[in-house]
C-alpha positions in Angstrom: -9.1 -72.7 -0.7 -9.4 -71.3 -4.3 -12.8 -73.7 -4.6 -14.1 -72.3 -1.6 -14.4 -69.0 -3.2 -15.3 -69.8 -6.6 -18.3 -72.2 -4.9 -19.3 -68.5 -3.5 -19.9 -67.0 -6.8 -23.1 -67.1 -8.4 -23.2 -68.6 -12.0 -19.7 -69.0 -11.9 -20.2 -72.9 -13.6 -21.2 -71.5 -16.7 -17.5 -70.6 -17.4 -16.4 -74.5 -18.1 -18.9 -74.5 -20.6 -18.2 -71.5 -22.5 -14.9 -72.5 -22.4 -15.6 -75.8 -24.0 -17.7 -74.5 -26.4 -15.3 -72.4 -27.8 -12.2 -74.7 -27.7 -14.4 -77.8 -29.6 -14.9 -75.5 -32.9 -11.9 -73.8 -32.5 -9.7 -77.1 -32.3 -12.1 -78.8 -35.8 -11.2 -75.2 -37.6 -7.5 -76.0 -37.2 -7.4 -79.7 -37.7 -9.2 -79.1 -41.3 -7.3 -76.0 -42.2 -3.8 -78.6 -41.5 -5.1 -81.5 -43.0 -5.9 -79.4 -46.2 -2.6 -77.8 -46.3 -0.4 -78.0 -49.5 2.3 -81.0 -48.6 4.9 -79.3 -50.7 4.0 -76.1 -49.1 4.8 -78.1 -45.8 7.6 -79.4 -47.4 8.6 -76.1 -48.3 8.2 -74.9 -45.1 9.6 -77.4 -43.1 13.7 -77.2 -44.8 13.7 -73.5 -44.6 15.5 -73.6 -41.5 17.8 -75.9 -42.8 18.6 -74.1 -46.3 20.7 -71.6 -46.6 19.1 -70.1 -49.8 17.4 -66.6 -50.4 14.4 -68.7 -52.6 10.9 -67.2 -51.1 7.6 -68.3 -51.6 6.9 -66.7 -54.5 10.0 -67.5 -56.5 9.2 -71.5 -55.2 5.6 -71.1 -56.6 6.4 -70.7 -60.2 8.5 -73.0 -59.9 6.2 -75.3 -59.4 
């Protein structure tokens, strides 16, 4: 039913394509940006739910 409709609307296949087009880049962006992460800043980030500890960012930085 719902194809029947879209079919009736002209242009309406350049939609998937946009849509593709932006998803492609935007999913490379991200997949650098976490691959070039700090792992201790993962680390980090990853045991703050489990500590119990008021240490922030900052205060772990010059630490390190």
């Amino acid at each position: 039913m719902i194809s029947t409709y879209l079919s009736a609307i002209d242009g309406i296949s350049v939609y998937p394509l946009i849509s593709l087009f932006i998803f492609i880049p935007f999913f490379v962006i991200v997949t650098v940006w976490v691959f070039k992460l700090d792992k201790n800043f993962l680390n980090y980030m990853g045991e703050m739910p489990l500590n119990d500890s008021t240490e922030t960012v900052e205060d772990r930085k010059q630490s390190l």
